[in-house]
N, C-alpha and C positions, 0 to 999 in steps of 0.2 A: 881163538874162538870168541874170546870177548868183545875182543874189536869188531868180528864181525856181526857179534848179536846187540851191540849198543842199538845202531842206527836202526834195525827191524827193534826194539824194545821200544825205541824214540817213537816208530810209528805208531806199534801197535799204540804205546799210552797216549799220543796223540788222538786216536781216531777213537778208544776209550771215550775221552775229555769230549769230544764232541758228539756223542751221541749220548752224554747224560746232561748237555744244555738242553732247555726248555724251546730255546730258538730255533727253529728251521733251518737249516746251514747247507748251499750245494756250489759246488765249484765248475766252473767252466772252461772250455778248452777254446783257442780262437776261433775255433770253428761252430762254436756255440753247443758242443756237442756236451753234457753231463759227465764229469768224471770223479763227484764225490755227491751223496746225497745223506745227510746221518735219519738218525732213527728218530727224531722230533720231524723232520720233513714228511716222513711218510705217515707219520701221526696223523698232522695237521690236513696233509691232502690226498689221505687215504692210495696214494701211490708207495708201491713198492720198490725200494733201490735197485733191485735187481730187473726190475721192468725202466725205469729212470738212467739207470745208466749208458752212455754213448747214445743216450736220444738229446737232441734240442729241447731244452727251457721253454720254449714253444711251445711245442708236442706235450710236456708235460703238466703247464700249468695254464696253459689255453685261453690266455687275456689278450684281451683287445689292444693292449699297451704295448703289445711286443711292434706290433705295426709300424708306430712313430715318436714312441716313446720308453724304449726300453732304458730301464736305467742302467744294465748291465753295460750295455754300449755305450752309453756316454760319458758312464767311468773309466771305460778302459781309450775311447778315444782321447777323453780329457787328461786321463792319468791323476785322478782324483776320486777322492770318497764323496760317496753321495749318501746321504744321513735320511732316515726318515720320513720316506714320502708311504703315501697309499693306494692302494692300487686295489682292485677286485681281480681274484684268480679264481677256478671253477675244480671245487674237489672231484674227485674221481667217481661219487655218483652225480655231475652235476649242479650242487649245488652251489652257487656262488658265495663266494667269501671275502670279508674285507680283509687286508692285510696291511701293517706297516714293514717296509724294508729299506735296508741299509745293505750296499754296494761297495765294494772296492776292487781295482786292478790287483791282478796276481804276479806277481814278478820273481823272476830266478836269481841266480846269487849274483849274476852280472849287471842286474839291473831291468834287466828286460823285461815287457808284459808279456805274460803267457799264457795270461786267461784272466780270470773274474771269478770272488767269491762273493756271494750274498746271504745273508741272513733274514728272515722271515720270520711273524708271529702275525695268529691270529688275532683280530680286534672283536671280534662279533659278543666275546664276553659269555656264549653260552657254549656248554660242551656238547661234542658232538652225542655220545651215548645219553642215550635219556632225554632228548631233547622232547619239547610236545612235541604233541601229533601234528601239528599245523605248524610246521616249520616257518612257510613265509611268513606266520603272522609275529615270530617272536623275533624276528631276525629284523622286524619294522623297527622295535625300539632303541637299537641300536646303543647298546650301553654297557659301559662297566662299572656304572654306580652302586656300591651294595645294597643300598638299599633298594631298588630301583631293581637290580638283578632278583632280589628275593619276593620283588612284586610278582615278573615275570614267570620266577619259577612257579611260583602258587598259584598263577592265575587259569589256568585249565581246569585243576580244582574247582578255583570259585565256581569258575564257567560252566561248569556241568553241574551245580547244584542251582537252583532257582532262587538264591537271594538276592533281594535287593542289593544295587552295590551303591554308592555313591563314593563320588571321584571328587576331589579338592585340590584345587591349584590355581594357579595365575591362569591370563589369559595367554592360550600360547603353547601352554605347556605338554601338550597333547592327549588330552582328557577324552576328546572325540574317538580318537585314534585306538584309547583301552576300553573305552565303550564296544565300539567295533570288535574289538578281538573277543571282548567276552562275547559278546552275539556267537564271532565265527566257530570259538572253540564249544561252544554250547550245541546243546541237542535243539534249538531252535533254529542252528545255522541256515535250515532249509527256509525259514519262513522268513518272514520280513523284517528288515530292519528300517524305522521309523525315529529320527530326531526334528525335537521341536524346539524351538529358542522358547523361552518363557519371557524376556525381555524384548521380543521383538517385535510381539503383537500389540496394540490397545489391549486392555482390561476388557474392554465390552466384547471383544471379539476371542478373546482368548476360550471362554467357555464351550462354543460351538468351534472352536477349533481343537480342543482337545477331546469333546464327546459326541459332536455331530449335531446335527439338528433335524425335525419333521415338519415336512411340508406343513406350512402351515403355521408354523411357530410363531413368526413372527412376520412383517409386510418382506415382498419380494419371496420370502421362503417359500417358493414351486412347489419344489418335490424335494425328497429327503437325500441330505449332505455327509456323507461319512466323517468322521471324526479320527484324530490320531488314534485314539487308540483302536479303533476299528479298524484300521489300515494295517495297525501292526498285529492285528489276530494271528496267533501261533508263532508270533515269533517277540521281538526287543524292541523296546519305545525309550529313548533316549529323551528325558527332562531336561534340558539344556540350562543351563543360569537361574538353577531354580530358587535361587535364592529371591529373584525378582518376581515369581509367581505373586500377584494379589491371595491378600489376607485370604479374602472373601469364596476364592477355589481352593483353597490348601485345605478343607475340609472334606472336598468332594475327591481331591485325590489320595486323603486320608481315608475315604472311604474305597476306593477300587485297592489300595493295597493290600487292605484287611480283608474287605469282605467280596474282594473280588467281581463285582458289578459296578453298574454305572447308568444313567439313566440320562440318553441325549437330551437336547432342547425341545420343548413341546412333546416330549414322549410321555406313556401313562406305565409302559412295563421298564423294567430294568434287564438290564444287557449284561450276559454273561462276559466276562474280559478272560481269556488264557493271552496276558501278557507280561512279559518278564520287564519290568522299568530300571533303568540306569538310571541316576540323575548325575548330576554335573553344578558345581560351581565354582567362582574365584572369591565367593566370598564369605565370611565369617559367620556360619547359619548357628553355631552355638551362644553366639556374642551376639546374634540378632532375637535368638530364643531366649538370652536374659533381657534383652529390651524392649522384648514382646513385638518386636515386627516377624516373627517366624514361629508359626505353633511348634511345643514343647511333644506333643502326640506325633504329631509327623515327621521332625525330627530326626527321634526313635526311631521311628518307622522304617525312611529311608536307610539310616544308619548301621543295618546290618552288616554289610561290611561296607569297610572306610580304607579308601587311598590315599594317601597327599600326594603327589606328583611334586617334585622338589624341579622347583625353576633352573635354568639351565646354566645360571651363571653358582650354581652349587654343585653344578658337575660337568665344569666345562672341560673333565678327561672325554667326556662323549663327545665334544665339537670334532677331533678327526674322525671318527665315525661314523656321524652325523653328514659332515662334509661330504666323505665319498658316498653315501648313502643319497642325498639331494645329488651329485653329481651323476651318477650314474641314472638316476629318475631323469636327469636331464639330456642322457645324450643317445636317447633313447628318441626326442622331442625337437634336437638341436641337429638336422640332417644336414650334410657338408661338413660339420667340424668336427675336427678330433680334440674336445679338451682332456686331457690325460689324470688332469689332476690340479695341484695350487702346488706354490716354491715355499721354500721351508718358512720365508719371513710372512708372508701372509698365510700359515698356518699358524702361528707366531700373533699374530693380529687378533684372527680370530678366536684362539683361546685365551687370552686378557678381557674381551672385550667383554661386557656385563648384559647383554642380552635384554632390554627392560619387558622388548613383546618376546622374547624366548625362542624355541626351537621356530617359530612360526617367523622370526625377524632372521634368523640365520637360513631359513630355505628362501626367502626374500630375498637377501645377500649376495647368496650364491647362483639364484637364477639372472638379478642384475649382471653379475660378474659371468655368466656364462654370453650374455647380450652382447657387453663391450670384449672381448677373448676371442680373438681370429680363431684360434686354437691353439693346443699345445698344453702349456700350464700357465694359469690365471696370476697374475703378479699385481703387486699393490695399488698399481696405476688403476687396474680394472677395477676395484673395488668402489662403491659410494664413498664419497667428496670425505663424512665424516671418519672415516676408517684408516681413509690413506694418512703415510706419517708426514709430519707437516714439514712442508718443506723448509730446508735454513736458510736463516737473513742473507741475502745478497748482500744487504745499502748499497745496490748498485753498480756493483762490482760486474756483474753480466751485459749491462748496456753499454752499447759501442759508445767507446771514447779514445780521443788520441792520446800519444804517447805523452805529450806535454799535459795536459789531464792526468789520467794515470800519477806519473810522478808527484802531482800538486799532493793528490790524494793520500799516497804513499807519505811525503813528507808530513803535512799538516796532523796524519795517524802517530804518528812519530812524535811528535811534537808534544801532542795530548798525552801519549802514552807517558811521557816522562815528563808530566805535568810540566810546560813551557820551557823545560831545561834544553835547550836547541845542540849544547856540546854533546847530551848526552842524546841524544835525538841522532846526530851526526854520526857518532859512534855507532850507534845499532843500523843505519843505512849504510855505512863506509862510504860516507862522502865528505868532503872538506865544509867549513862553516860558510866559504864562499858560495859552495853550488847549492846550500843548502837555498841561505837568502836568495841566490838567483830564482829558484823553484820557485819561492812564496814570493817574490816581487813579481812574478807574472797573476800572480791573485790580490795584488794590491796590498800585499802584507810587505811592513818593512821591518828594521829593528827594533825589536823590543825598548 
């Protein structure tokens, strides 16, 4: 009895072990047909084993990848593990999901392949239970940063209360992007949203762009101009770079956050504002409020709640997520090719690389590298000039030479290497002292 209960004990604690990994784990038969799926698979893509099993990988994780790029298959053609790549799969209500996976051939005690096991894990970084209500918009930032994660989770919060937010970071870093998502998760999602570079106007023209002006105001003023924040009535006015706003209006917009009005160009009444303001900058507005380029009142003001956005070479675990996230925006845009993805060395690349314009220099990147990519997956070659690894010194070694060349080469390398010692030169070519000299007297070298 024991003999025969070993091998069912060996199972069952086998298939134990793999239903308390965190991994996704489902095995394949040659026929691509499902014949193992554990209890973290059906987690992660809300399919059940028992609906999974004897269906096709296909049928149940419903990517695009399977088409021309399945990695199951080119493990098992190759008869090699494939590490690491990413891919988007679509859970069982729908929604897409980024994943990373690792492949390998399945093979019997004789050596043979007999199918294919892979491993799975979500990247998206947020759980499915409790997610916000506005799914697409959390799934945009694409991270497993904790801090970064802990923005995300509280940011529907913020969003449905009416505080000012203000957003802090480099240029790049996607300050626009949480701008937007408070607007969408907010109870103004219906009305407008409205951003204005504060850097990007003149000073003279900035006033009648942020509050409008009346016919009349000034030469050419016709008839009366709406102003940003009149655009964004009932709904979110995005301050963009507000660090750069002139001294001379940071009073006037001191005044609409407090007291809620505002009074266009050549106007005599003030204007009621229902508008929610984000602002935005990449720059030091506390270290400009001690040098008095930035009032100390509005500051405040804006500062009820405060982000940093942490640059992206401080959390380059997001660059694969980020990657298939730009990629999939892309092949949506890029009709005829199948890019599937990037090879593990230029994923390798691009998590070293230090980012200086940030998330906004890496979707750059990737749309370059989708331009030059017939299709399939993106390889270093396709990358910008500065990224690819630099290629190794030839000295020449690649341009056509004859054989009588070659050997000069060969010997005189020889030569060097055993600083002028020609016996000991000989020795490491295995050629006599005679053939040596013959070599170097065709280059006009005689005996030492």
């Amino acid at each position: 009895m024991e003999a025969i209960g070993e091998p069912f004990a060996c199972t069952s604690m086998c298939s134990f072990i793999m239903d308390s990994v965190a991994d996704g784990v489902f095995t394949i038969d040659l026929n691509w047909k499902i014949t193992y799926f554990n209890r973290s698979a059906e987690l992660i893509t809300g399919v059940t084993a028992e609906f999974a099993l004897g269906r096709t990988c296909a049928e149940v994780f419903r990517t695009r990848d399977c088409e021309g790029a399945c990695v199951l298959k080119a493990c098992i053609e190759r008869d090699q593990r494939i590490l690491h790549r990413t891919m988007t799969i679509l859970h069982k209500d729908g929604t897409p999901m980024q994943v990373t996976i690792s492949a390998a051939p399945l093979k019997d005690d004789a050596g043979r392949i007999i199918g294919g096991v892979e491993t799975f894990r979500e990247l998206t970084g947020f759980e499915r239970p409790g997610r916000a209500k506005d799914d697409r918009t959390t799934q945009e930032f694409c991270t497993r940063d904790p801090y970064l994660s802990d923005v995300v989770r509280i940011l529907p919060q913020i969003a449905e209360s009416d505080a000012t937010v203000l957003l802090l970071g480099e240029s790049g870093t996607g300050k626009e992007l949480f701008a937007r998502a408070v607007h969408r998760l907010s109870g103004r999602s219906k009305g407008p949203f409205v951003a204005v570079n504060c850097g990007a106007l003149p000073e003279q023209l900035m006033e009648s762009e942020l509050f409008g002006y009346k016919a009349g105001a000034f030469t050419d003023a016709r008839k009366d101009k709406p102003g940003r924040f009149e655009l964004a009535e009932g709904g979110t006015l995005l301050l963009d770079e507000i660090g750069d706003l002139p001294y001379s209006l940071q009073a006037k917009i001191l005044r609409v956050l407090q007291e809620r009005v505002y009074e266009p160009l050549g106007g005599v009444r003030s204007i009621k504002a229902n508008v929610r303001v984000v602002a935005s900058t990449n720059r030091d507005l506390a270290r400009m409020v001690e040098e008095g380029l930035f009032r100390g009142d509005l500051y405040y003001r804006l500062n009820v709640v405060q982000f940093k956005l942490p640059p992206l070479r401080e959390r380059n675990q997001d660059v694969p997520l980020l990657v298939e996230h730009f990629l999939r925006l892309r092949r949506g845009s890029t009709p005829g090719k199948q890019i599937s993805g990037v090879t593990p060395e230029v994923m390798r690349i691009l998590s070293r690389y230090d980012y200086p314009g940030n998330i906004r220099e890496l979707e750059n990147i990737i749309e370059y590298a989708c331009i030059l990519c017939p299709g399939g997956l993106i390889e270093a070659g396709h990358l910008p000039r500065h990224l690819r690894p630099a290629a190794p010194a030839n000295n020449g070694w690649d341009m056509p030479m004859s054989m009588v060349e070659i050997r000069l080469q060969a010997a005189q390398r020889a030569v060097r290497r055993n600083q002028g010692n020609r016996n000991a030169a000989c020795r490491e070519l295995g050629i006599t002292k005679d053939t040596l000299r013959r070599i170097l007297r065709n280059n006009g070298e005689g005996e030492e």
